[in-house]
N, C-alpha and C positions, 0 to 999 in steps of 0.2 A: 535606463536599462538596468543600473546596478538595481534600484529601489524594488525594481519588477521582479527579478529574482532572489531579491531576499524575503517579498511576501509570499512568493510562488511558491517557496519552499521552509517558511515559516515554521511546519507544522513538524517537518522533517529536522530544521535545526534547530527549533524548541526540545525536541526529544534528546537530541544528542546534546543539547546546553544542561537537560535535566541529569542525565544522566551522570555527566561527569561533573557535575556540583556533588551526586551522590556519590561517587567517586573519591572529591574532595576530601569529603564532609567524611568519608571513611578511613580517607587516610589521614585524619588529621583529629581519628579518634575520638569524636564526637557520639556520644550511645545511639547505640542503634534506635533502642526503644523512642527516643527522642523525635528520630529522624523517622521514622516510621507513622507515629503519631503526625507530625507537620504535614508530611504525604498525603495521609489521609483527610485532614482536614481540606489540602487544597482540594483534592479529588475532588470532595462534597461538597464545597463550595463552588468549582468550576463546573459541575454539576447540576444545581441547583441556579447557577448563571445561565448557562450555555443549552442546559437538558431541559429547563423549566420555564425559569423565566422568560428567557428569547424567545421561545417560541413560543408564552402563551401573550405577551406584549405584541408581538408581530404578527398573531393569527393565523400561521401558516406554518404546515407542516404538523400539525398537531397530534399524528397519529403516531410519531415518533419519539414521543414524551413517553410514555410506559417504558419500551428500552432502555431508553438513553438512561430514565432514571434507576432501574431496576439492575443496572449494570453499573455504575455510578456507583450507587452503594452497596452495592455485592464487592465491589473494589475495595471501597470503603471501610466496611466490617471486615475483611479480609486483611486490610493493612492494620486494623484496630487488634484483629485476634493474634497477628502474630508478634503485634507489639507489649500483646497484655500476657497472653502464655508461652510464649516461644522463651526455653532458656535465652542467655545473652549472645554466645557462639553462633547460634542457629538464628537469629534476631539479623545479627552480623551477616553472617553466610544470603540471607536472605535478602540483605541492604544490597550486598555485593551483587548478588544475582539479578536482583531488577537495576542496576544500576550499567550494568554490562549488557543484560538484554537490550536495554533503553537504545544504547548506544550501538549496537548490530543490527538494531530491527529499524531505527532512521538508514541506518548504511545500505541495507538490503533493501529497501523501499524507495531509496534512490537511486539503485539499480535496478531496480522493477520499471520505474518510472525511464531513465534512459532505454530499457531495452524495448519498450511500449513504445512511447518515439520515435526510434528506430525502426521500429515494425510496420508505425503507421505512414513515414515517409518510403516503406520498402513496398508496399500495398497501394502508395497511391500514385506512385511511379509507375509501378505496372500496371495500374487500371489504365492510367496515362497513355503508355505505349500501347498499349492493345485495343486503345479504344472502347473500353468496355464502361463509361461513366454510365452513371446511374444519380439520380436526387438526394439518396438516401444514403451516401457512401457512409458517411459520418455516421449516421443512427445506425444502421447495421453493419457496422463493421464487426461488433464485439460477436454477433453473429457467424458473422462467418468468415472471420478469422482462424476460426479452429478449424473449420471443415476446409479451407481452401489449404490454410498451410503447415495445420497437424496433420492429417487426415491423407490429404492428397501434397504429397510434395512438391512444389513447382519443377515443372522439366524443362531441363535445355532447350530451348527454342531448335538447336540443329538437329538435337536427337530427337526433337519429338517430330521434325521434318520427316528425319530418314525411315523413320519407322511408317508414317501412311504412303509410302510411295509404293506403287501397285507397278510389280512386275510383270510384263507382259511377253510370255515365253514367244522366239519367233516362229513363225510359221502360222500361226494361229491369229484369227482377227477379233477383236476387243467391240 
């Protein structure tokens, strides 16, 4: 159980581990320039692992190699420029900055991730009850998810009762 959710969320607590090494590594006064350059290196190298290699070894997925690497190294040179012309202050400022993002945007994505589970046991509850199964609940969910429960808000079963019931003035035959 433990092992299942620490890979399940691997990608989430790699972020926030990264983050506050850069954290560390800041406060413990380390040159930015330094620490910006290593970044950058892993990027390119995790990169060129993950963006190229894998998937041209494994055959599959191929058409997602342009991206992955074109954004790789736009990361790359980006971490490269501001560690070659960014005064030292702004170098700093910018450690800081991805280093706190790092660590909000794991947090928020864990919270995306809870509130999605949430939704999806709220959605298959009441397909549940209402009888409304279908094959395909799974595949189209992400479908029509918005339209069921952005779009149209789910109604109180009482109220949506009270409202089709058809009054029949007396006197008069139906």
């Amino acid at each position: 159980m433990f092992s299942q959710m620490l890979v399940s969320s691997a990608g989430y607590i790699g972020s926030m581990i990264y983050g506050v090494t850069l954290l560390v590594v800041i406060r413990k006064a380390i040159a930015a320039r330094v620490v910006l350059m290593a970044s950058a290196a892993v990027i390119f190298l995790l990169t060129m692992i993950y963006g190229v290699y894998k998937p041209v070894a494994s055959g599959a997925a191929l058409s997602g190699i342009p991206f992955t690497f074109f954004a790789g190294t736009l990361l790359t040179l980006g971490l490269v420029a501001v560690a070659k012309f960014a005064n030292s202050r702004l170098a700093t400022f910018f450690l800081s900055f991805l280093a706190v993002q790092c660590v909000l945007n794991a947090l928020l994505d864990l919270k995306t991730v809870f509130f999605l589970r949430h939704l999806w046991t709220e959605v298959a509850e009441r397909r549940h009850q209402h009888g409304k199964r279908d094959r395909n609940t799974r595949a189209g969910l992400g479908q029509r998810l918005d339209h069921h429960l952005y779009r149209h808000p789910p109604a109180d079963d009482a109220a949506l009762c009270s409202q089709q019931k058809t009054v029949v003035p007396t006197g008069s035959s139906v």
